[in-house]
N, C-alpha and C positions, 0 to 999 in steps of 0.2 A: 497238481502243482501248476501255479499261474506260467504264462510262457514270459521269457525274461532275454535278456540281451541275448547275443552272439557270446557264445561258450557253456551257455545254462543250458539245464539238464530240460529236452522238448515235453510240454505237456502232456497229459493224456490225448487232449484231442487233438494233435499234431501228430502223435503215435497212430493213431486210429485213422487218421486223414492220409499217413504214408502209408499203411494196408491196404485201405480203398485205391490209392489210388494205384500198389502196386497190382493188386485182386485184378480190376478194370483193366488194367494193361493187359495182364496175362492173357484174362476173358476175349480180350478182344483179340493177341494176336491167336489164339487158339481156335478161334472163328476161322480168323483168315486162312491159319491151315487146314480147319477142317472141309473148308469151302475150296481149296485149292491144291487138294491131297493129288491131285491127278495130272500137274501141272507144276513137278518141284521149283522150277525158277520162277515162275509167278508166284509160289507159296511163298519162294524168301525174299522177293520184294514187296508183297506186300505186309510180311513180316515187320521189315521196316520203314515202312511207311507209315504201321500203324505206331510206330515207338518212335517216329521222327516227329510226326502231327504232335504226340503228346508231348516228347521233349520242346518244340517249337512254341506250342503252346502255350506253358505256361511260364516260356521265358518271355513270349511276347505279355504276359500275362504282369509279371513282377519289374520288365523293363521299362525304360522310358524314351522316348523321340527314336530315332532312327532306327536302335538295333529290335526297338519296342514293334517296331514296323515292319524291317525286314524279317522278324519270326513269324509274324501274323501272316505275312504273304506263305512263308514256306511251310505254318502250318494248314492253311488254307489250303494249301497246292496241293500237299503230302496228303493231307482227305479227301479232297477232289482225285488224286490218283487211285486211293484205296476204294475209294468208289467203282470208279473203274475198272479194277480190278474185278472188283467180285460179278461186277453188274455182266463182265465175260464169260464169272463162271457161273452164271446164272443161278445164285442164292441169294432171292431177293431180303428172308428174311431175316439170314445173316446181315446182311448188308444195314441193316435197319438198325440191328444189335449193336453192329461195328461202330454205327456212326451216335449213335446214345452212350457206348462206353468209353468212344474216344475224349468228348467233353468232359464225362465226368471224373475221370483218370487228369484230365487235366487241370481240372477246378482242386480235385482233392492234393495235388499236387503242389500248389499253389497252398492251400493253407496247411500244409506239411514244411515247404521248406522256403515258400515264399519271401517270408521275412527274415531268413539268415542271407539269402541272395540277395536282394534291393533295399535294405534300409532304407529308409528316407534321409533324403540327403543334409544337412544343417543348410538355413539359409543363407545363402551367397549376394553377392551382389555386386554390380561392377562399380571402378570406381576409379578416379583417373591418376594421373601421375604423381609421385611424390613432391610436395614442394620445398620441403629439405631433407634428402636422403642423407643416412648412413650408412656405410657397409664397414663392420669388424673384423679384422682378419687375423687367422692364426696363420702364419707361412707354416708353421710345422707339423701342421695336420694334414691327416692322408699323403705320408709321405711327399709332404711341399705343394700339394694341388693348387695354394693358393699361386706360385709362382710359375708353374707349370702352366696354368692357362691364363698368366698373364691378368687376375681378376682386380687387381692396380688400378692396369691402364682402362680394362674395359667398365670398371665402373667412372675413372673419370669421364669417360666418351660417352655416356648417359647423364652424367650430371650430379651424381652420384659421389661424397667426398669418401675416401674411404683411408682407414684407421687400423696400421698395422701394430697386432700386438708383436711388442717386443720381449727380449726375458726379461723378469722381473719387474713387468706390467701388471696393475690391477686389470684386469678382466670388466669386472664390475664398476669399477670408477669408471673407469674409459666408457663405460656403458651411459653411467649418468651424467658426462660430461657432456657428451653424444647431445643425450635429452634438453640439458640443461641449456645447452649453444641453439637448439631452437630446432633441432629433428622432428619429423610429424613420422616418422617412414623407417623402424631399425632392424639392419641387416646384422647376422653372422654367417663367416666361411670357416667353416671349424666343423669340430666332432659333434657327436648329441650333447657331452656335459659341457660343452661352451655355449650350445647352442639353449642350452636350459638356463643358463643364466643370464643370456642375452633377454631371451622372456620372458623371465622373472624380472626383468629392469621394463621391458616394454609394457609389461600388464600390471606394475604397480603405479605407470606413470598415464595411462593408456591410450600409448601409442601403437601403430602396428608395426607390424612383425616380422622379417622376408629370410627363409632358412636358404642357403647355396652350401648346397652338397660338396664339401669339402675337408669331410671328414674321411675315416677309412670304409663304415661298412655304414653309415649314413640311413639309418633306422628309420629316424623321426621323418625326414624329406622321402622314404620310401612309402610310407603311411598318410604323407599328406599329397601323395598323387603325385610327386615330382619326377623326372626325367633324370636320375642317378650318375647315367654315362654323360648327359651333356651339361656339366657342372655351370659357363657359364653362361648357358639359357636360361637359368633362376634367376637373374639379375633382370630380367625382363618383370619382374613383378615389382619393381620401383616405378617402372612405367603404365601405361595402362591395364590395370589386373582385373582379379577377381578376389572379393574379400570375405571373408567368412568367422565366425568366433567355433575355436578349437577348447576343449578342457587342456589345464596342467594338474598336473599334482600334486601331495606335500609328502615327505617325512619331518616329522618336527618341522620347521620351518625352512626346511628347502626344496624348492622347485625341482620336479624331473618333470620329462617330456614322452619318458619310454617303459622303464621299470628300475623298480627296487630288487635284487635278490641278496636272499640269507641262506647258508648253510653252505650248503656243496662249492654250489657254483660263485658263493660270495669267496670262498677259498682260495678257488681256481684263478679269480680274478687279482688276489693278491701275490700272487707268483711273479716273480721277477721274468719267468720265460713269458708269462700271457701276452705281454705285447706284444711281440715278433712272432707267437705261432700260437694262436687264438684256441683251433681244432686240434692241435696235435696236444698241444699242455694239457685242454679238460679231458681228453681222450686216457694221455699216459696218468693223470692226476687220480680220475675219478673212481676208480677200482678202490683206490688207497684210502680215500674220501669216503666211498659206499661199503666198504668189506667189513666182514666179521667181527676184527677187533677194531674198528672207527669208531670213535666216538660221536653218538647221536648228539644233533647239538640242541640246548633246551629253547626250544621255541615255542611259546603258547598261546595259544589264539584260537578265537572262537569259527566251527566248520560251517560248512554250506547249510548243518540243518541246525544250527542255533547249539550244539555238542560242543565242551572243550576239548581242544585238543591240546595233549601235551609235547608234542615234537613232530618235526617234520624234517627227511635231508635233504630239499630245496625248499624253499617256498618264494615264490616269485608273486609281486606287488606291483600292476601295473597300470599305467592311464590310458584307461581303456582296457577292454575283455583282447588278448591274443588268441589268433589262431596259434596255436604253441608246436613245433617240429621237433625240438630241441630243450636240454636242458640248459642252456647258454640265452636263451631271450631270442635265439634268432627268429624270431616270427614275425606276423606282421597284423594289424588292427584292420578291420572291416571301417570304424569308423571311431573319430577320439573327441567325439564330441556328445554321447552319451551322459554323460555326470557321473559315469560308475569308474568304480578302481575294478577291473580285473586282478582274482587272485588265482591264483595256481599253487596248490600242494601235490608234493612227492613225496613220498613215503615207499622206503627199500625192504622188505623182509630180508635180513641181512643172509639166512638160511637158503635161498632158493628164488630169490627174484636177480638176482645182480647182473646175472648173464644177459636175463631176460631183458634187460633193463637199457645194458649196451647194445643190444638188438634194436631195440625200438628207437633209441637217442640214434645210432648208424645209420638206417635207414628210414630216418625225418618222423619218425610216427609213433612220437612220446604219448600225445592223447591215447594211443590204446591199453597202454600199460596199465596193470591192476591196480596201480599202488597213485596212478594219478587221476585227481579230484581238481576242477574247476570251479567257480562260482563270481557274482559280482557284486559289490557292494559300494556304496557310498565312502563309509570310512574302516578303517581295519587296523587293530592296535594288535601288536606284539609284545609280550611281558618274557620275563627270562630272570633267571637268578645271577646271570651272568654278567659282572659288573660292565662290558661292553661286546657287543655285537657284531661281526664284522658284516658290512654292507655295500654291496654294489650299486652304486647309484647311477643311472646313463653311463655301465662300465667304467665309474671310476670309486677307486677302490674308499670306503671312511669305515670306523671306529665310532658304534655310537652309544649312548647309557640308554637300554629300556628303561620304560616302557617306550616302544616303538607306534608313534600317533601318524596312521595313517589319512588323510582325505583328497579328495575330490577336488578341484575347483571348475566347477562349470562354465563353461564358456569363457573361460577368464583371458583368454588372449584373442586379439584380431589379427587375425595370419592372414597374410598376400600370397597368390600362387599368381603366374605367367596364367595369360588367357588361354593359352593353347598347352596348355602342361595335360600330361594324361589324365590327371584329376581324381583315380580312385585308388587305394591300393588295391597289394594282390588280393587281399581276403575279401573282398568286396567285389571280385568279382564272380559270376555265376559257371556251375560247373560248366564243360565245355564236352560237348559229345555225348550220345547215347548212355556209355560207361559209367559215368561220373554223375549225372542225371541222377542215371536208379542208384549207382552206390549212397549219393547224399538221401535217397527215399529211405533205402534199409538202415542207413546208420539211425537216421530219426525213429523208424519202426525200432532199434533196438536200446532208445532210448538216451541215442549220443547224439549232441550238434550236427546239422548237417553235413558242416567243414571242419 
């Protein structure tokens, strides 16, 4: 099987490249102990020195400028010490082995899980100040963030005019009003579903884009590298930025930024408690949702190997592949500018998985579960007998007639981030420590995503 985005099932030769490269570790620290059996604290540092060169290695290997640097130096050091090491305890021909397995433990390493850790990044480019900015505001998103940090006054003190939605405001007019008065530069401070319709107005007119985190759990600005706690230091990307083209998505003809879900959790979402206790509603809901006598709901749509399938009790639709923790969407994208939809099916054996189920969703680690299947795809339709479907779009709740036409749109928006924003999300970045090194090697050895 060809190797495919973040969430796709690793090739053969990815499998076979995290053996080598786990085999070579072993080989090598097994050296060092055999060469330093007489000496237990020199054995277990050089233990790790031989699993630090390699983890060093081939992060210096998959990163780029700085950190790309600082691994090279410490996998450098880390085998210049192992060196050392052994050259004390005088096995010259260990020492020979050590330093032939440590490379190669780290090359294979490298095309094991290289490419779930450093994707290439979409091109950027800097580019200067807006010349007529917008910013759209919702005050009553994220419990009033927009008035709480004052984002009024601070976008007029950049130049910036800024446009508060009121009740019974068009969203979307005020959008094209925006455009129409002569914006090059459109902001929203809202949730993800305002902020998708701000960019469904900026990508059919194509202007750019600027999200300020001032929704409640702010998904979309956590994927595009943004600073979450300091709301408004996004307002710095009206000024001199950095600009880049992101994908959107479609259901029938509207715009998401984050995901689609149907079944379970599209349920959950229509509960009148959902919005004041997010975790606690799909917690007490979903037993009732996944149990015995629950009705499966008919969802049908074709699987990762081209097989129909006829039901599923979540299946999640998103722009871009998730690293997925949760049956709620809370996850986050490595990158969303692929061209693929990320999809995710769940499937409950109503008999003997449920427990197992609330285990996994508990403690963030839904990918392990039997019954859950990833894959990506371009477009992705859903069929049902069911005269409408209830659907969670960027967490807001619709009502729609299958067939269910899912796509892609590639690059279709020009999004601004602040020049000094963290710039990557969480999934995008590389494990962090010894631990997590070799656990991303064994997962791919067992045929799972790195992450």
């Amino acid at each position: 099987m060809p190797d495919g985005p973040s969430g796709a099932r690793p090739s053969t030769r990815r499998r076979l490249a995290a053996a080598l490269a786990l085999a070579a570790l072993v080989a090598a620290a097994a050296l060092v102990v055999l060469a330093l059996l007489t000496d237990p604290l020199a054995m277990v540092a050089g233990v790790l020195l031989v699993v630090l060169a390699v983890l060093a290695g081939w992060t210096a290997l998959v990163r780029r400028g700085a950190r790309r640097a600082v691994a090279a130096v410490v996998a450098v050091a880390a085998l210049l010490s192992t060196v050392g090491v052994l050259l004390l305890a005088g096995s010259v021909l260990r020492l020979v082995a050590v330093v032939v397995l440590v490379p190669l433990a780290t090359a294979a390493a490298r095309v094991a899980i290289g490419r779930d850790l450093a994707p290439e990044p979409s091109a950027a480019r800097a580019v200067g100040p807006a010349r007529s900015g917008v910013l759209l505001m919702n005050p009553r998103s994220g419990g009033g963030k927009v008035g709480r940090y004052d984002l009024m006054g601070a976008a007029r003190r950049i130049g910036v005019r800024p446009v508060l939605l009121r009740p019974g405001d068009d969203l979307r007019a005020l959008a094209e009003q925006a455009v129409a008065g002569g914006a090059d530069v459109l902001g929203m401070a809202g949730g993800d579903g305002s902020q998708a319709l701000v960019a469904d107005v900026a990508h059919r007119h194509g202007v750019a884009f600027v999200c300020v985190p001032a929704g409640t759990r702010n998904h979309f600005a956590l994927d595009l590298g943004l600073d979450r706690a300091d709301v408004p230091a996004a307002l710095d990307a009206f000024g001199a930025a950095v600009e880049r083209r992101i994908d959107l998505a479609l259901v029938g003809d509207r715009v998401f930024v984050n995901n689609a879900s149907l079944g379970a959790y599209a349920a959950v979402v229509r509960s009148e408690a959902y919005r004041e206790a997010k975790l606690a509603t799909a917690a007490a809901m979903l037993p009732d949702l996944l149990g015995p006598d629950a009705r499966r709901p008919d969802l049908r749509f074709t699987g990762p190997g081209g097989e129909l399938r006829h039901t599923s009790d979540v299946l999640l639709v998103s722009n871009g592949a998730y690293r997925l923790s949760r049956l709620n969407g809370f996850g986050t994208r490595e990158r969303i500018d692929g061209g693929r939809l990320g999809v995710v099916a769940v499937t409950v054996d109503r008999a003997r998985d449920l427990t197992t189920l609330l285990a996994a969703e508990a403690g963030g680690r839904l990918d392990g579960f039997r019954g859950y299947r990833a894959w990506t795809v371009p477009e992705f339709e859903v069929r049902s007998a069911d005269p409408l479907l209830d659907v969670a779009v960027d967490g807001e709740t619709l009502q729609l007639p299958p067939p269910l036409r899912f796509r892609s749109l590639p690059g279709a928006l020009r999004v601004r981030t602040p020049v000094d924003a963290p710039g990557a999300a969480p999934a995008a970045a590389a494990p962090a420590g010894v631990r997590d090194g070799v656990t991303a090697l064994f997962r791919v050895l067992r045929g799972r995503p790195a992450r």
